[in-house]
N, C-alpha and C positions, 0 to 999 in steps of 0.2 A: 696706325691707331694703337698706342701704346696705352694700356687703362689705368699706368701708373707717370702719365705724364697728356693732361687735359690740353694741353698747347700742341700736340701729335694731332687731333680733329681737327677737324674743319669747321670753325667758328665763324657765324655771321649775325649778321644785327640787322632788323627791317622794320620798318615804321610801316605798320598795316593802315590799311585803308580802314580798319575800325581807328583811328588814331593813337591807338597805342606802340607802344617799339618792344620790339620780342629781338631778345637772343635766343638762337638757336644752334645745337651742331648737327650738320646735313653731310650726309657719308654719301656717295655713289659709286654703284657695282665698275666693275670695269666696263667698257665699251656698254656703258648705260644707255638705252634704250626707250625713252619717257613709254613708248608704245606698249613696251612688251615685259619692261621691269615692276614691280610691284613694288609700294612705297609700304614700309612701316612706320607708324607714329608713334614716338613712344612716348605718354605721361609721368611724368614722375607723381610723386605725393608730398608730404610733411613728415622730414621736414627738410625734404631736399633736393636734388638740382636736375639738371639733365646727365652728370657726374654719375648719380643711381643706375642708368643703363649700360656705363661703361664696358662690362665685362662682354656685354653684346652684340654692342653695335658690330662690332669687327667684325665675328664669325657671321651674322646674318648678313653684312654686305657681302661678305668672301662666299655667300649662299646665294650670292645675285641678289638682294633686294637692297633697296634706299631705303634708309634708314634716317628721320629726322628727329630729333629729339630737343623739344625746347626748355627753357628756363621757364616755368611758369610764370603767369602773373602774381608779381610780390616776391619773386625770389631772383637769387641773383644778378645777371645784368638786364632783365627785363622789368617796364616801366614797374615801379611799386605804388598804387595810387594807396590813399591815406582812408577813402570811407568806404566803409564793409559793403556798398551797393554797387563798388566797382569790380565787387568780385560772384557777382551773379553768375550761375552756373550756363545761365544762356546768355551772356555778354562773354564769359570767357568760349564759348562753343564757337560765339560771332569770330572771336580773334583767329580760333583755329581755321574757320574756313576760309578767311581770309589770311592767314600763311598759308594754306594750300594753294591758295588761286594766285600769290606772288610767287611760288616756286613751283605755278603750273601743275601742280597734279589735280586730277581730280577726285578718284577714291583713293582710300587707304583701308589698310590693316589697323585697328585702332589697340595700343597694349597701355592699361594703366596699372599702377603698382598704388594702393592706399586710398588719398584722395584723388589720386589719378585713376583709379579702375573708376570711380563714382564720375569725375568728370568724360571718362571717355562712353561710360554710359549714356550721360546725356548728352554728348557731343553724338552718340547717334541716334539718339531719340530726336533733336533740334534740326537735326540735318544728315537723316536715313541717309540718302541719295550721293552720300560721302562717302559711303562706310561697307566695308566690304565682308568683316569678319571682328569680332568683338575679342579682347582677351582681356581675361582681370585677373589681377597677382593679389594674390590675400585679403581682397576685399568681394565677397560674390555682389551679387546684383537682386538690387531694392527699385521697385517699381516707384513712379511717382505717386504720392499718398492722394488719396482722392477726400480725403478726413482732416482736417487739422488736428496734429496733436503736439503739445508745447515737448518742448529738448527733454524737459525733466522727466515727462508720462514716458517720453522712450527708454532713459537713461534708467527707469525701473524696469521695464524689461528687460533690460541689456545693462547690466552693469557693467562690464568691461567698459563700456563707450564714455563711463563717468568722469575722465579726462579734459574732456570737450568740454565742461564747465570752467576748469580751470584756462583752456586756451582762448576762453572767450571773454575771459574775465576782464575788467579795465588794469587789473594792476601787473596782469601776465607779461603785456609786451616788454618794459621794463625790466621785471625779473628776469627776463630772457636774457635781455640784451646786457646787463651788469654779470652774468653765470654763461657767458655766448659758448666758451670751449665748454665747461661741463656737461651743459643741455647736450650740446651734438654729441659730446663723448657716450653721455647712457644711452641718446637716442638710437645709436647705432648700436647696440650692445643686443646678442643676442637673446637676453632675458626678456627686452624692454615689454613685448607684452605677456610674456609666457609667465609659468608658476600658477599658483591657487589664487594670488592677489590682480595680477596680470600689473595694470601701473599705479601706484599709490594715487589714491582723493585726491589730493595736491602734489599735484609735479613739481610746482615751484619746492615743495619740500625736497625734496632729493635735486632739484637744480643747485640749488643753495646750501646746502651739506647738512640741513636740521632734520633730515630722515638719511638713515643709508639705502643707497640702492642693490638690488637683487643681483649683486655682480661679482658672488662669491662661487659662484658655477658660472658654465658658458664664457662667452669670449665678447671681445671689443673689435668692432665690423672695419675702424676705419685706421691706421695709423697715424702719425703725427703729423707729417705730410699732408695727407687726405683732411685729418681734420680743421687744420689749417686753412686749407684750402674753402671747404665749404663755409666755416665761419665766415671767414674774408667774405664770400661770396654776399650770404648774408648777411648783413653786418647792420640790418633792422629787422626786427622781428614782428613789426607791426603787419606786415603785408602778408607772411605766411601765417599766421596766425589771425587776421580776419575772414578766413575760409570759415573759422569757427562761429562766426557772429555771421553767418548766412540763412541759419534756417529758417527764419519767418522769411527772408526773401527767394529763397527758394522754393516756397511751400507755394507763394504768389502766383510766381511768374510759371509753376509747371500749370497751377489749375487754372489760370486765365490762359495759357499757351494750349492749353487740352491734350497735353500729350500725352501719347499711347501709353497702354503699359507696358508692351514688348516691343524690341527691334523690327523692324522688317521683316515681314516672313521668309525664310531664307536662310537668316543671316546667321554664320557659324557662328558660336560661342564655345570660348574654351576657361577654363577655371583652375589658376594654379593654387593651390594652400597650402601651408604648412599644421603640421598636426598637431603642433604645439604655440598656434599664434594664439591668442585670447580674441583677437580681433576679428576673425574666418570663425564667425559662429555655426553652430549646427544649421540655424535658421534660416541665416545667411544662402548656407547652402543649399537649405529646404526650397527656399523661394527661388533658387537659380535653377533648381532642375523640373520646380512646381511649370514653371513661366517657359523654360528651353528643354525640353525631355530629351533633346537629342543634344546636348551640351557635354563636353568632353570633362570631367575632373580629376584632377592629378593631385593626392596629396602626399608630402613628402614630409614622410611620418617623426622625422626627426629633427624637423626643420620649423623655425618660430616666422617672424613677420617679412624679414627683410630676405626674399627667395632671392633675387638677384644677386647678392652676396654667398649666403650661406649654401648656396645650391646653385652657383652660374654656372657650372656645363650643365647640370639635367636642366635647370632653366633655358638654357640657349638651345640645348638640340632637343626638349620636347616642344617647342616651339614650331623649332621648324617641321619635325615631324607630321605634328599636327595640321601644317599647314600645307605640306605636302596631302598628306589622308584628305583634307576637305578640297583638293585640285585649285589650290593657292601659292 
């Protein structure tokens, strides 16, 4: 498992019993053990692959655990359906439980990074009885709203979040896809949310070169290769970018579904952040330790959005630590 060459994994493609087909890369320990190994899942977010865990997977298999990490839906080689209701947060929960139950495990360690911590949150709110121990990387944990409140009412309280207008936009997928290398080039860029502005009104602006972006400090996350690579991967931008046109159907499906506000009683929570993302709000955190008092938080005061890059050995070995400490 070489993290500068994705063809080193162990790549596979499965048509789940939800009827969609997920790529995935699935590592196992040596003289793996379904009994007695422990699986990790790991989420990626937006705007990118199962590629985002790379630096990890390795050391955590060589720690004994299985490590699965898929292409989400809408990205890479996994199906990319076309209308924003195919990306329901408990329709993609469905898919995950169904990759678990074709590659036989039953619980996991659930780790999401962005919109991956938000989906592995409610992949175990959808389906507790999965889920072993929660981790979320720069994004803490937001309960389901019991209130309806429209994107905009939130996006005043949270300005940093004001982005999500533009990825939700009709003319965004497009601008994406004519700008595919420079989007992923800032995206990766350890500024993208950090500074006083965090990421300009319109992204399509600094996609398309009619704003400059904040990329005269800090560093570029991906080389030429990598970025290559994930373009390629992606190569529609309509499927990762309909995450963003979810919120009224998310808002539906958690209050008709009645889901808790907290996990399972029990169930470890750990919180990585960096100190400089815009997006690991105070609040953020307020609400993670309001809802989990005994929830572990690590933040790594010189570090912006993308921990798995800018910080992958403390990422990788306080991970495991942690998961040693909670007899994991």
């Amino acid at each position: 498992m070489d993290p500068s060459r994705p063809e080193s994994f162990t790549h596979k493609r499965s048509l789940l019993e939800t009827g969609r087909r997920y790529h995935y890369v699935d590592e196992v320990p040596h003289a793996y053990d379904p009994q007695r190994d422990l699986t990790i899942l790991c989420i990626h977010g937006f705007p990118d692959l199962w590629a985002g865990w790379k630096y990890q997977i390795g050391p955590w298999v060589r720690a004994g655990y299985r490590v699965v990490a898929p292409d989400m839906l809408g990205y890479g080689e996994t199906d990319k359906p076309y209308d924003p209701e195919e990306y329901s947060l408990r329709r993609i929960s469905d898919d995950l439980a169904s990759l678990l139950d074709l590659i036989r495990v039953r619980k996991v360690i659930v780790i999401g990074h962005d919109w991956g911590s938000h989906i592995a949150a409610r992949f175990a709110l959808w389906y507790p009885e999965r889920v072993m121990a929660v981790i979320h990387v720069s994004i803490g944990y937001f309960p389901p709203s019991q209130t309806y409140e429209p994107l905009e009412e939130f996006i005043k309280k949270f300005p940093i979040y004001k982005y999500q207008l533009y990825f939700g936009s009709p003319a965004c997928t497009m601008e994406l896809e004519r700008n595919i290398l420079n989007f992923f080039k800032y995206s990766f860029h350890t500024n993208v949310f950090s500074g006083p502005d965090g990421i300009p009104d319109n992204f399509g602006d600094v996609v398309t070169g009619r704003t400059c972006a904040n990329t005269r400090t800090g560093r570029y996350l991906l080389d030429r290769k990598e970025l290559q690579y994930i373009a390629f991967q992606n190569d529609s931008m309509r499927g990762p970018t309909n995450y963003y046109r979810t919120w009224d159907i998310r808002f539906n499906e958690e209050k008709e579904g009645g889901l808790p506000e907290t996990y399972r009683p029990g169930t470890p929570v750990l919180f990585l952040r960096g100190g400089k993302d815009g997006t690991s709000t105070k609040a953020g955190m307020r609400e993670t330790r309001r809802l989990y008092p005994t929830a572990r938080i690590i933040t790594y005061e010189d570090a912006a959005h993308w921990l798995m890059f800018e910080k992958k050995e403390a990422v990788t070995r306080d991970v495991l630590d942690w998961l040693c400490e909670v007899g994991l």
